[in-house]
C-alpha positions as CSV (number, residue, x, y, z in Angstrom):
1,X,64.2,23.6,12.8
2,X,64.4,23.7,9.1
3,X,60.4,23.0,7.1
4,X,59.6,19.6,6.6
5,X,62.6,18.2,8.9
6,X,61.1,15.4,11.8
7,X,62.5,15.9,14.9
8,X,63.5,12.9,16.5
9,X,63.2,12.6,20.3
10,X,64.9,8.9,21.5
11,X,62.8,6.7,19.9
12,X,60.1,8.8,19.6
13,X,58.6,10.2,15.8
14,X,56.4,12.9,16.0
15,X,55.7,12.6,12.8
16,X,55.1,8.8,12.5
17,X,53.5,8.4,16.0
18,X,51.0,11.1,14.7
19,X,50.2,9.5,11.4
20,X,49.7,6.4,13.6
21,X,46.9,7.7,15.9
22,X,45.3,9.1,12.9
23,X,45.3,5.5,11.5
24,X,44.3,3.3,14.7
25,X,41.3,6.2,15.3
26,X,40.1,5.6,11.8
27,X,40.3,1.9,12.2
28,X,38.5,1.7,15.4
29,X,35.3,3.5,13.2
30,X,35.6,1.4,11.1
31,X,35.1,-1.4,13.4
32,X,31.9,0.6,15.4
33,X,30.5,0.7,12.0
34,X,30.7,-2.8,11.3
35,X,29.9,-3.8,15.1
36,X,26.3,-2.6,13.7
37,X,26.0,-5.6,11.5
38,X,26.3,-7.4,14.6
39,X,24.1,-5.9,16.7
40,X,21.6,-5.9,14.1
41,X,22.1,-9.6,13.7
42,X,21.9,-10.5,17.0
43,X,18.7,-8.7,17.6
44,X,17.0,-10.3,14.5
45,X,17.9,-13.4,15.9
46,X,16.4,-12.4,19.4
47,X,12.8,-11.4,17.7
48,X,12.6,-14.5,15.6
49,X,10.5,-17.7,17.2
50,X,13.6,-20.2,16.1
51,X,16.0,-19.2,19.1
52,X,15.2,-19.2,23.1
53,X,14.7,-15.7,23.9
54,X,12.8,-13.8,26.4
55,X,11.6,-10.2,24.6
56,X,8.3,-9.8,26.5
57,X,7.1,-6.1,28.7
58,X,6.2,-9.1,31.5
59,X,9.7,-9.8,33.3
60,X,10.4,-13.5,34.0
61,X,11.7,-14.9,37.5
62,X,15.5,-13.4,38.2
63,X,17.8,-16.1,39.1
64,X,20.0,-13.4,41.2
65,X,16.5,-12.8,43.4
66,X,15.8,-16.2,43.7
67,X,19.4,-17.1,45.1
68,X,19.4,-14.1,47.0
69,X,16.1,-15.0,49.0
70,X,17.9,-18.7,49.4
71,X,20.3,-17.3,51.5
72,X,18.0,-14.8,53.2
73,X,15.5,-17.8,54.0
74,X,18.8,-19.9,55.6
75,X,19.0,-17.0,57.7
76,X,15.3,-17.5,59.0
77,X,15.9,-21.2,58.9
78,X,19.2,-21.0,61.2
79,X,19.0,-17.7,63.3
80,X,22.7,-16.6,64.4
81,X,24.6,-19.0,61.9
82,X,24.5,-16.8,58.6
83,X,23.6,-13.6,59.8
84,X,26.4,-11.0,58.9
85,X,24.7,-8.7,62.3
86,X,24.7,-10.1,65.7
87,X,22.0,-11.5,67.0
88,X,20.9,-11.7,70.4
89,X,18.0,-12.7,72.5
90,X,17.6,-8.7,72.6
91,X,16.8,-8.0,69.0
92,X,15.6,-11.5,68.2
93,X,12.2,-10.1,67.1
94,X,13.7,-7.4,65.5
95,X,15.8,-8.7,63.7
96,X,13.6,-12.0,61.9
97,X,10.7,-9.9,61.8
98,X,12.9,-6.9,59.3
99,X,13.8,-10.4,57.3
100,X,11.2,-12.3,57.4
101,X,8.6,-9.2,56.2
102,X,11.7,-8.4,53.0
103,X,11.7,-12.2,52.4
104,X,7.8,-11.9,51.7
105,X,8.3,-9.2,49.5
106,X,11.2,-10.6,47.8
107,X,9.1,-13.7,47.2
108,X,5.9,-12.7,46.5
109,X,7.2,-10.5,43.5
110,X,9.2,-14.1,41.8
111,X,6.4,-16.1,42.1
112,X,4.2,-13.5,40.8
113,X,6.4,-13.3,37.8
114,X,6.5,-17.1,37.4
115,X,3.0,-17.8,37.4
116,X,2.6,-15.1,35.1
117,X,5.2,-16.4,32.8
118,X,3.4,-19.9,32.8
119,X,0.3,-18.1,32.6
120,X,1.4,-16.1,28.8
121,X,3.4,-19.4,28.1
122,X,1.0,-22.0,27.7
123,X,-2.0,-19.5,27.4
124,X,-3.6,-20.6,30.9
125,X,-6.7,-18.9,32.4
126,X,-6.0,-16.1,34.9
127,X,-5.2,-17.3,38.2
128,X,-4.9,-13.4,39.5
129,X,-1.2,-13.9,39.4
130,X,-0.5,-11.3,41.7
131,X,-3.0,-12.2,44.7
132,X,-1.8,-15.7,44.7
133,X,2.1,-14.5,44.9
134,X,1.3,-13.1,48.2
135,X,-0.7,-15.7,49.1
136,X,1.9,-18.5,47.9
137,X,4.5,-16.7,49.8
138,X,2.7,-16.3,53.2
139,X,2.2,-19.9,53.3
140,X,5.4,-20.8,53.0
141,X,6.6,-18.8,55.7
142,X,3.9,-19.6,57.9
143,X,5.6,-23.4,57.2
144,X,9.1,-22.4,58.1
145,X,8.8,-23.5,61.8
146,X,7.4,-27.1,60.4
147,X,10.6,-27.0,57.8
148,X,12.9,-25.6,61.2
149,X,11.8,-29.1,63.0
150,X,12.7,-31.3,59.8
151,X,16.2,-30.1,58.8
152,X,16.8,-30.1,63.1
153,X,16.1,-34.0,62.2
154,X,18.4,-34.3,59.7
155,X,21.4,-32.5,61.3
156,X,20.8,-34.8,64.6
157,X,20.8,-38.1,62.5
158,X,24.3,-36.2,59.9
159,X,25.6,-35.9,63.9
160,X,25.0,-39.1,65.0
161,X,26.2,-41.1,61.9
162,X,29.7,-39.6,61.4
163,X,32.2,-39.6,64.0
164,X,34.1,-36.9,61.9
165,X,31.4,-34.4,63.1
166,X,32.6,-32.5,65.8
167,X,28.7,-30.8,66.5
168,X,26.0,-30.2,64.7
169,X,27.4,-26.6,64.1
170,X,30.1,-27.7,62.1
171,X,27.4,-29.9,60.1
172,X,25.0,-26.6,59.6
173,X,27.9,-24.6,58.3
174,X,30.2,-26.5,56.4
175,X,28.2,-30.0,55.3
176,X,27.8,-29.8,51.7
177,X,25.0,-32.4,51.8
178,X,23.2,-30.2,54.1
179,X,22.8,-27.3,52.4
180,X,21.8,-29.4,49.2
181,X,19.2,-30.7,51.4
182,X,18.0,-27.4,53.1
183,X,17.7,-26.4,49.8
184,X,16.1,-28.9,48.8
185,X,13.6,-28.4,51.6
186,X,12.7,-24.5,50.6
187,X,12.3,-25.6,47.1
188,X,10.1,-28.8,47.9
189,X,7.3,-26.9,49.7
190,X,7.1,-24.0,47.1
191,X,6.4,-27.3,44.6
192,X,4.4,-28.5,46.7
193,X,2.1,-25.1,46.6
194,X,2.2,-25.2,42.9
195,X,4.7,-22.8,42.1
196,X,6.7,-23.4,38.4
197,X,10.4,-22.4,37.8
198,X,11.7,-21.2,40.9
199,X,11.9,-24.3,42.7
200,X,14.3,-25.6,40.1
201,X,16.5,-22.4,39.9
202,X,17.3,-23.2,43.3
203,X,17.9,-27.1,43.5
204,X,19.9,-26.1,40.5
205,X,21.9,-23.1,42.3
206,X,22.7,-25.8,45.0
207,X,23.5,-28.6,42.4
208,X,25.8,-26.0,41.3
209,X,27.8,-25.4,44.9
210,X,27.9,-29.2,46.0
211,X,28.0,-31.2,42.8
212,X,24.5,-32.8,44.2
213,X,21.5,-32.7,42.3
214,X,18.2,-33.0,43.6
215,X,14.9,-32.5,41.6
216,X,12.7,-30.4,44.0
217,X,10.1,-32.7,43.4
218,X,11.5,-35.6,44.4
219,X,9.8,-37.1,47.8
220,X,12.4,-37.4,50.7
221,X,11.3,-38.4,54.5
222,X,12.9,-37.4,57.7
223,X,15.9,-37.7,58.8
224,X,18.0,-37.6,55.5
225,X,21.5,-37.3,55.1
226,X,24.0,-37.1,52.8
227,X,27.5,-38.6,53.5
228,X,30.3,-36.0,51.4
229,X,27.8,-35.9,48.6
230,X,29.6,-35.1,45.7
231,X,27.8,-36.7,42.6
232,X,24.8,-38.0,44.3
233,X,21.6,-37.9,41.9
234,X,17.8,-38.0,42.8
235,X,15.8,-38.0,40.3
236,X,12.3,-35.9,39.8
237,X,9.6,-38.9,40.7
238,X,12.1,-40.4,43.4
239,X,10.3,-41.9,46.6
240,X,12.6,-41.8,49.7
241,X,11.3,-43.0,53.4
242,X,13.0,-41.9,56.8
243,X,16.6,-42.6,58.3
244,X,18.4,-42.9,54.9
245,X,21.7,-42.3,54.8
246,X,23.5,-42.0,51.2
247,X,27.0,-41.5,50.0
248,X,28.8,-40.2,47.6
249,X,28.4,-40.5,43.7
250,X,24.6,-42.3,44.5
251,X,22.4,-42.0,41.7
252,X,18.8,-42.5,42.5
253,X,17.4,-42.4,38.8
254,X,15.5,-43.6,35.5
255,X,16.1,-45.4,32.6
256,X,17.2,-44.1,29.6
257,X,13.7,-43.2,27.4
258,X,13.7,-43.2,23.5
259,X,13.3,-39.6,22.3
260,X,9.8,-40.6,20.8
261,X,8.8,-41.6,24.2
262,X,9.8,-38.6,25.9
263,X,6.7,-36.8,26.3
264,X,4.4,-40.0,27.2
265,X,6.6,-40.7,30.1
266,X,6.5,-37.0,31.6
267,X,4.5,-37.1,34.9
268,X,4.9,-40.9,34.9
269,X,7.1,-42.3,37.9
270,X,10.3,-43.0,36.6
271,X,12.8,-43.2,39.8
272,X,13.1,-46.0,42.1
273,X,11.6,-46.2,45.8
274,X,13.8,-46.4,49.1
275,X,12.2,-47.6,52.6
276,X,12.8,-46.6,55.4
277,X,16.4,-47.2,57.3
278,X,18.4,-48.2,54.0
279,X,22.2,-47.3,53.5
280,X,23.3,-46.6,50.3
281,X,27.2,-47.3,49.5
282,X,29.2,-45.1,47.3
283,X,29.2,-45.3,43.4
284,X,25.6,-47.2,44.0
285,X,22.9,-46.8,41.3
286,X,19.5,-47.8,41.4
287,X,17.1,-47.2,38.3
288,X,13.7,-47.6,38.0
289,X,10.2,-46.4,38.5
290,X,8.9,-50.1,39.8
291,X,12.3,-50.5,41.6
292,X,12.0,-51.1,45.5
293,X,14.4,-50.9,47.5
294,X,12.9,-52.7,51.0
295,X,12.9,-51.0,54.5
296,X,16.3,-51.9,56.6
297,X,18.1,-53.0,53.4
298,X,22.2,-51.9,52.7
299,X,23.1,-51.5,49.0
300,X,27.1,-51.5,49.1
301,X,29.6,-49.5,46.3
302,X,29.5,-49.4,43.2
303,X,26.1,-52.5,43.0
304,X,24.0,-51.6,39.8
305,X,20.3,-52.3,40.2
306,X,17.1,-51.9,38.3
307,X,15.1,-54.5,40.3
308,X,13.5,-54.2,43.4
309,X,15.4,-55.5,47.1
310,X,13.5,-57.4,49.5
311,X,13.3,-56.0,52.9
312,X,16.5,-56.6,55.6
313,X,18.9,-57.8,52.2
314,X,22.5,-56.7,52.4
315,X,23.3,-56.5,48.0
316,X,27.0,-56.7,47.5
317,X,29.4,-56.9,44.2
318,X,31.3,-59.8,44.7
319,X,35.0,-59.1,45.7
320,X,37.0,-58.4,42.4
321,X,40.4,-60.0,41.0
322,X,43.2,-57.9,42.5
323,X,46.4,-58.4,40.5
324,X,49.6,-57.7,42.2
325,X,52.3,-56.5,40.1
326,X,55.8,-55.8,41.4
327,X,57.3,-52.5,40.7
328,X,59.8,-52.7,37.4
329,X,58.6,-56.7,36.3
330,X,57.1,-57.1,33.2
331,X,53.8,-58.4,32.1
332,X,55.7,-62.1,31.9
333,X,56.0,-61.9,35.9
334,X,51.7,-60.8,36.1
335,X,50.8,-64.9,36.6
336,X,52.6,-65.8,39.8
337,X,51.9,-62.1,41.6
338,X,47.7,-63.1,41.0
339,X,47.4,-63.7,44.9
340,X,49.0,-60.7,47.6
341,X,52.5,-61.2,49.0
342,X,52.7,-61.8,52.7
């Protein structure tokens, strides 16, 4: 081939396609280099006290641990349902001892690292943050048989008020408002014992999966369920007795507090209280920390309250207006179709 002739293959260039790779390789330096302006941004951003970050050699709580010991613990909770191993009356010891003794672990190292991370955040005294991990977490699991006999409760009264349920089994593993309330449950008692952060990475994880949110610190008696669930709120100083049964899109919560206000109201109780044996209808909200809602009562759909109920009252909306329209008649027709063709 004669000097400085391009051979052309098809559609192919040597010539161009080499100039080209030259090109694109020089470009994509250039852009490395100036990814460094970036990077250098970003981290000056992380160092600096205006922006949320967490630069510190003392590791915080890991949301992947925490969600992974929620499962592990539902495993304890419910031998056989979520186990990926058989288990039999065989290897029984075996096999909650091997979990129970890495749930410990597992445990003790997150709450270590949040009381730590309070500890260095506020600037508390020492509470020997390591000690009372293990501590923290063998108390807990020493009150998992107490936690076994409450959720048994709420299954049995999820059984017995919904003819859908074929058995409790089909409650435990598909019953979205009873694994927000077995979660719920876990992260309730490690409130109770004090612990910050982790129980509201996990009532979070569950709001997440189920669309119902539950502040762990909420106060909620035996024999709870949750009817579908989907939107049902519960807010943090909430006060709920036993036998309650609430549907979807229920919002148990507080009034709206000016931003000024905000931090006079934390720790004050803010959510409503619900005896014993009340039913609450879909769409129902009830506000208020001096709201009552009396034992034996039935709030029906959609009622908005943010005063207290009297024991044994039935609160309804009153029925609505239906307008009947006929398919293809205009808006001149709408007065004589008010009442429901027979």
């Amino acid at each position: 081939m004669a000097a400085g002739k391009v051979r052309i293959l098809g559609n192919f260039d040597e010539h161009t396609d080499h100039v080209s790779c030259k090109e694109e390789a020089a470009s994509y330096s250039d852009y490395r280099r100036r990814l460094a302006d970036a990077i250098n941004g970003i981290i000056a951003s992380a160092e600096g006290e205006e922006h949320y970050s967490h630069v510190d050699y003392e590791p915080i709580p890991s949301e992947d641990a925490i969600i992974d010991i929620l499962e592990k613990l539902r495993d304890i909770l419910f031998p056989g349902y979520f186990n990926r191993e058989k288990l039999d009356p065989v290897n029984l010891k075996y096999r909650i001892g091997e979990l129970t003794s890495t749930v410990f672990d597992l445990l003790a190292e997150q709450i270590t690292r949040a009381v730590r991370y309070e500890c260095f955040k506020y600037d508390l005294p020492c509470s020997d943050c390591t000690r009372r991990g293990y501590e923290t977490a063998l108390a807990f699991l020493s009150g998992m048989p107490a936690m076994r006999r409450s959720l048994a409760m709420d299954i049995e009264a999820a059984y017995h008020g919904d003819p859908a349920a074929k058995s409790c089994d089909e409650i435990i593993f598909s019953y979205p408002g009873m694994y927000a309330i077995t979660v719920y449950r876990i992260a309730h008692k490690l409130f109770e014992l004090g612990i910050p952060l982790i129980p509201r990475i996990m009532t979070e994880h569950s709001h997440r999966l189920t669309g119902i949110d539950i502040h762990p610190a909420a106060e909620i008696g035996e024999s709870f369920v949750i009817d579908h669930g989907t939107g049902v709120v519960i807010g943090e100083t909430s006060v709920i007795g036993n036998n309650v049964r609430i549907y979807q899109g229920v919002t148990i919560g507080a009034l709206s507090v000016p931003e000024d206000k905000c931090e006079d109201m934390r720790g004050i109780k803010r959510h409503p209280t619900i005896e014993d044996h009340v039913v609450i209808y879909s769409g129902a909200t009830i506000l208020g920390g001096k709201t009552v809602i009396g034992a034996g009562s039935v709030i029906g759909g959609n009622v908005w309250l943010t005063g207290s109920v009297p024991p044994k009252t039935t609160v309804l909306i009153e029925n609505p207006r239906l307008i009947y329209r006929r398919n293809g008649q205009n808006d001149s027709c709408l007065e004589s179709e008010r009442t429901k063709p027979e």
